[in-house]
PASEBA-1860 file (N, C-alpha, C; in nm, 3 decimals):
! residues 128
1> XXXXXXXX> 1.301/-1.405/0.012/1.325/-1.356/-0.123/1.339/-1.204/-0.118 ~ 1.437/-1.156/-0.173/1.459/-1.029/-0.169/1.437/-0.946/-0.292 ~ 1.346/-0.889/-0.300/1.278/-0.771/-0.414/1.359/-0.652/-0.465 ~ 1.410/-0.665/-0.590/1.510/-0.536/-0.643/1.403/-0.421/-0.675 ~ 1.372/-0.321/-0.697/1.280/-0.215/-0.745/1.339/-0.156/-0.850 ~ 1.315/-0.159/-0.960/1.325/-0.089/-1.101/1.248/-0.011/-1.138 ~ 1.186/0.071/-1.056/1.029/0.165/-1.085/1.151/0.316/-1.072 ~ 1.068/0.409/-1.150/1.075/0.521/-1.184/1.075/0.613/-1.066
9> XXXXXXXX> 0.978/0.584/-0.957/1.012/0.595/-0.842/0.904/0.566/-0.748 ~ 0.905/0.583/-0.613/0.846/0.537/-0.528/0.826/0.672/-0.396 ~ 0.764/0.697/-0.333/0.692/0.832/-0.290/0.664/0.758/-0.159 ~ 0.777/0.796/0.006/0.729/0.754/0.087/0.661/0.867/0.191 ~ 0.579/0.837/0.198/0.440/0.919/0.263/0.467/0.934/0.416 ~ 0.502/1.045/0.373/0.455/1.152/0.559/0.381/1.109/0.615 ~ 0.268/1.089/0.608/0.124/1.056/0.645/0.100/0.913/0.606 ~ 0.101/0.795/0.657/0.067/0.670/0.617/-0.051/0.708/0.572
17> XXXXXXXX> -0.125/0.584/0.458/-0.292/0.540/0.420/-0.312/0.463/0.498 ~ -0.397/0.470/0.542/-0.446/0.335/0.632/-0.578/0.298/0.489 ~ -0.535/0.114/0.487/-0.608/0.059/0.419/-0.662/-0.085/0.485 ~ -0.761/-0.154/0.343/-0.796/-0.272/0.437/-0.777/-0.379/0.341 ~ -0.721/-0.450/0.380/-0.623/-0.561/0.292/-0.745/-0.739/0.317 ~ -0.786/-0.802/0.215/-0.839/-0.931/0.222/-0.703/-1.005/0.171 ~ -0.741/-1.092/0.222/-0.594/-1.189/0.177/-0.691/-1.342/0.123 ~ -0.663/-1.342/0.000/-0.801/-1.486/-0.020/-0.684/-1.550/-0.059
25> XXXXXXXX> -0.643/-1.687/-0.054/-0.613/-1.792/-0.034/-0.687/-1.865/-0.177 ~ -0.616/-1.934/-0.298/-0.694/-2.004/-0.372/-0.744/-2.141/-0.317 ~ -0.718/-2.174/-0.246/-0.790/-2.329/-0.184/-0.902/-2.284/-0.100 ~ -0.958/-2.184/-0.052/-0.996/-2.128/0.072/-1.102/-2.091/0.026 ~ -1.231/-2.087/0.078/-1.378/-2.004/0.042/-1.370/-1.861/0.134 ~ -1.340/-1.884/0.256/-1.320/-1.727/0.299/-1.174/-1.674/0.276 ~ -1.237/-1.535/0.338/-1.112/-1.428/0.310/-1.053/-1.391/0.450 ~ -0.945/-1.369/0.517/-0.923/-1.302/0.575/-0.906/-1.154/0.567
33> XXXXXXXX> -0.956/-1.083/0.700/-0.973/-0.893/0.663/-0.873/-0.849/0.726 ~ -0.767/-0.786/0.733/-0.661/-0.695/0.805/-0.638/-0.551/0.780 ~ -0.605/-0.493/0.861/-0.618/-0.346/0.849/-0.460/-0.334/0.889 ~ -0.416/-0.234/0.812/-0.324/-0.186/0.811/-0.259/-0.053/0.747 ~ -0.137/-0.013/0.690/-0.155/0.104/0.643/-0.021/0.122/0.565 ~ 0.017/0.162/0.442/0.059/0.171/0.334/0.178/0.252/0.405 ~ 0.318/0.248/0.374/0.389/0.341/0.424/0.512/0.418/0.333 ~ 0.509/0.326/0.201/0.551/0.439/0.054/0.444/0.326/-0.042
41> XXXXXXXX> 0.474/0.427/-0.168/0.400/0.360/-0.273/0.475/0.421/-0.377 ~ 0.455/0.330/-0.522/0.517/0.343/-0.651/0.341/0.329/-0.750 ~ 0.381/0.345/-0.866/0.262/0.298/-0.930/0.229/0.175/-0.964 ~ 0.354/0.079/-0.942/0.307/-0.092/-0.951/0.344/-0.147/-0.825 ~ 0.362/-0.061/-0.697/0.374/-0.143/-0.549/0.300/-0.036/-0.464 ~ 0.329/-0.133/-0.350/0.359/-0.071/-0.230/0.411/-0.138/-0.113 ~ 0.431/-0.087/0.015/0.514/-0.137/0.124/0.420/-0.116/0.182 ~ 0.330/-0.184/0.263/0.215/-0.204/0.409/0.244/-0.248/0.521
49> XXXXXXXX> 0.219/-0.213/0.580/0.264/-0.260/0.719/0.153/-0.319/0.835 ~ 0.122/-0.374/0.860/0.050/-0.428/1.034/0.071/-0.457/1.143 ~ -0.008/-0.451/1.215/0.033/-0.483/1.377/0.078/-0.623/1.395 ~ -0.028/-0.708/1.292/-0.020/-0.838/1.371/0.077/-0.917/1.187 ~ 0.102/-1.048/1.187/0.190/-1.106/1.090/0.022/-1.136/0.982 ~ 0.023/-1.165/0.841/-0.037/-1.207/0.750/0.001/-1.361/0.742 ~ -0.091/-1.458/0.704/-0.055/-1.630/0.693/0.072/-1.625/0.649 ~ 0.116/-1.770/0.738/0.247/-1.830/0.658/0.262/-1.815/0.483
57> XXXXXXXX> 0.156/-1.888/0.439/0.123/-1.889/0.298/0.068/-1.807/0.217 ~ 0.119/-1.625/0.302/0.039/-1.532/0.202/0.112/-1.496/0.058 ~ 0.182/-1.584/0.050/0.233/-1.561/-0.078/0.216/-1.627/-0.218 ~ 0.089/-1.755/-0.150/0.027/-1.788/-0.251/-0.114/-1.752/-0.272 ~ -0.149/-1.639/-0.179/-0.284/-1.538/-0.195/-0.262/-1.465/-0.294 ~ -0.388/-1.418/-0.293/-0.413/-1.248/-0.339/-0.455/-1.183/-0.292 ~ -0.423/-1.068/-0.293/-0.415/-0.961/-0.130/-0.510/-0.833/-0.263 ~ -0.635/-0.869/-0.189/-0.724/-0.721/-0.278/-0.722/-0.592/-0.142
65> XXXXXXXX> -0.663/-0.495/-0.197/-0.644/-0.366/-0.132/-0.750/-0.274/-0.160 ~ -0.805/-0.203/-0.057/-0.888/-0.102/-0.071/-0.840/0.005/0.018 ~ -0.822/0.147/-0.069/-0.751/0.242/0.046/-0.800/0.391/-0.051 ~ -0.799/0.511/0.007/-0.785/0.667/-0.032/-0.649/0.720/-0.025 ~ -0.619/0.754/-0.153/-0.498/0.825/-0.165/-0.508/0.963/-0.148 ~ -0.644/1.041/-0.206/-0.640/1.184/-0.195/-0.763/1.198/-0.130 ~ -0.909/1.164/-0.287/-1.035/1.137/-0.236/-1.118/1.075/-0.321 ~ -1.007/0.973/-0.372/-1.022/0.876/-0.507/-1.056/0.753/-0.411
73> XXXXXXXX> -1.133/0.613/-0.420/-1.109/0.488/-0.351/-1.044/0.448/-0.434 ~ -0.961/0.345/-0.396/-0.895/0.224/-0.484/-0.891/0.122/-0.427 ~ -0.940/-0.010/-0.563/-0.969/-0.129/-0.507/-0.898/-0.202/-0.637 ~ -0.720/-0.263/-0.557/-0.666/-0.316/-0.619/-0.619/-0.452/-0.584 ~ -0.599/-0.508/-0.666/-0.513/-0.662/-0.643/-0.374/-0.648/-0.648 ~ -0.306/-0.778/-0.595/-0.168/-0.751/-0.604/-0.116/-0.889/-0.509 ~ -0.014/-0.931/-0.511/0.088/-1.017/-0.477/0.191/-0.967/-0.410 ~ 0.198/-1.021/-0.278/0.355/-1.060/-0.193/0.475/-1.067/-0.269
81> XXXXXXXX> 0.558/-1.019/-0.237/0.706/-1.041/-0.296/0.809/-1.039/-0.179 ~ 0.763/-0.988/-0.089/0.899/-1.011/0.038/0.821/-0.987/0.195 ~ 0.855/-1.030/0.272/0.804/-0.973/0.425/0.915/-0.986/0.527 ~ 0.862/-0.904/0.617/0.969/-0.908/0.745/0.869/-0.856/0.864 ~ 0.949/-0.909/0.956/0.942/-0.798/1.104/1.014/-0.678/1.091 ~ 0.923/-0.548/1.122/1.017/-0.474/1.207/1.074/-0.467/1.298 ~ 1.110/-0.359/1.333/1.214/-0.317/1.471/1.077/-0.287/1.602 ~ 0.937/-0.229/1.553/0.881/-0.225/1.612/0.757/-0.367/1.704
89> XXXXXXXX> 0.773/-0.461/1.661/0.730/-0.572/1.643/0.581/-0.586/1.576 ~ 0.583/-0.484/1.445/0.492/-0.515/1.358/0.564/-0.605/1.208 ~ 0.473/-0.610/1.131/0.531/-0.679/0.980/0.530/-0.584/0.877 ~ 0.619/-0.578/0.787/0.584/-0.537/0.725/0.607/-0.606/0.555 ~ 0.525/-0.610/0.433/0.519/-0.664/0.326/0.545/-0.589/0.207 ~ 0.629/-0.636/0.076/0.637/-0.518/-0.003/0.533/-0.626/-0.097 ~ 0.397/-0.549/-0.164/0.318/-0.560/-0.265/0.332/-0.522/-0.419 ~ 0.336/-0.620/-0.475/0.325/-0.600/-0.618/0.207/-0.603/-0.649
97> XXXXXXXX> 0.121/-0.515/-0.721/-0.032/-0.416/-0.765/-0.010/-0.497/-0.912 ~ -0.129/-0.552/-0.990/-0.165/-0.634/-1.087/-0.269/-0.476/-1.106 ~ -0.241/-0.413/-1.216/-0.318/-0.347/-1.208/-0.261/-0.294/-1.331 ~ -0.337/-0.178/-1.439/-0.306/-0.188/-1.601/-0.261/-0.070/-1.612 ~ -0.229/0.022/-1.702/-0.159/0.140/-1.703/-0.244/0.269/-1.692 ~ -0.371/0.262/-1.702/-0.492/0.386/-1.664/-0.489/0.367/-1.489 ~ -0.491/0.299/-1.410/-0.510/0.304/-1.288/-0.373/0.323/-1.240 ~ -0.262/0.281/-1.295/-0.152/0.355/-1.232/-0.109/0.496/-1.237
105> XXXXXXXX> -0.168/0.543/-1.385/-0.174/0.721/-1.391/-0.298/0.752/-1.265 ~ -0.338/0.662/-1.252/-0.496/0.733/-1.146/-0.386/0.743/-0.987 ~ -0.334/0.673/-0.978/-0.248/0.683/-0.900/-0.160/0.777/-0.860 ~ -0.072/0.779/-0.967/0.021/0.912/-0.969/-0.081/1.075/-0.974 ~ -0.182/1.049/-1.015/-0.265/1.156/-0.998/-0.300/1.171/-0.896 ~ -0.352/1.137/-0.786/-0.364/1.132/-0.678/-0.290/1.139/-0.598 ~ -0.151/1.065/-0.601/-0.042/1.141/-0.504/-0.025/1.293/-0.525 ~ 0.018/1.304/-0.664/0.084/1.479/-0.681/-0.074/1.553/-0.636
113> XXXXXXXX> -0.213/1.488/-0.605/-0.323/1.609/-0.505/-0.268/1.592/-0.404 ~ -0.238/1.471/-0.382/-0.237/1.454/-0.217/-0.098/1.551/-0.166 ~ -0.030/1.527/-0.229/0.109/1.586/-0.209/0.106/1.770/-0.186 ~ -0.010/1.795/-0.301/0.020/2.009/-0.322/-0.081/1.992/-0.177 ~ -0.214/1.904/-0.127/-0.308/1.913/0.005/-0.185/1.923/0.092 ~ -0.108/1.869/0.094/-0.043/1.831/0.240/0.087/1.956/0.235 ~ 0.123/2.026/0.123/0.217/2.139/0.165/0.112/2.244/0.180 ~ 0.032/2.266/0.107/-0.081/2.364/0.156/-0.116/2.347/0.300
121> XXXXXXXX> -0.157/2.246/0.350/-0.134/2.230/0.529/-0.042/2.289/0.598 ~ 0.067/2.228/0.584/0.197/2.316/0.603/0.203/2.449/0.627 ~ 0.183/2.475/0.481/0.219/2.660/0.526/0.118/2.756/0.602 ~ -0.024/2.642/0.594/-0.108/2.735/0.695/-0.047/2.693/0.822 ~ -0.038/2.607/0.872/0.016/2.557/0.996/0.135/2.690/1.004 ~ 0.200/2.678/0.922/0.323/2.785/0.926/0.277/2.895/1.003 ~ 0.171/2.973/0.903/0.085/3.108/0.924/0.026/3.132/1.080 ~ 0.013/3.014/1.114/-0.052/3.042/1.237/-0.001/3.058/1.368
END
């Protein structure tokens, strides 16, 4: 299934997040834990990536995300909408975030810190 994006926009990160993704399964009492790491984000997605593949059937999970964008935690839910292999022989998944319109401004707030932290890096790096 191939995912169109109609978002306002989407912010792909210099710096991956590394986050930690449960994938619960509604038939299932446990969760599976995977670590992986975010590689753009919008305020109702994102694109994650891992080393190893997520279940055949992660698309009838729910994938609860926990990750730092600046030096905020966030602990969100969200749904599968497409996956692939890369070129590198990891996977990668684009996520749709179930999440309400105060935590997506918490979001965008946190990129534009994260964003002025990481050119401020920069120009000291420059300086030196």
């Amino acid at each position: 299934m191939e995912y169109k994006r109609k978002e306002s926009f989407r912010h792909k990160l210099v710096y991956p997040i590394q986050l930690v993704c449960l994938v619960k399964h509604p038939d299932r009492d446990a969760a599976l834990e995977a670590h992986g790491e975010i590689i753009d984000i919008s305020p109702r997605g994102l694109r994650i990536g891992f080393e190893c593949a997520l279940p055949k059937d992660v698309d009838e999970c729910t994938l609860i995300l926990r990750f730092v964008i600046h030096e905020r935690t966030f602990d969100v839910s969200g749904e599968t909408v497409w996956n692939r292999p890369n070129s590198v022989g990891a996977y990668t998944y684009g996520v749709r975030l179930t999440i309400d319109d105060r935590m997506q401004e918490s979001i965008i707030e946190d990129l534009k810190l994260r964003r002025k932290q990481e050119v401020a890096n920069n120009k000291e790096k420059k300086k030196a």
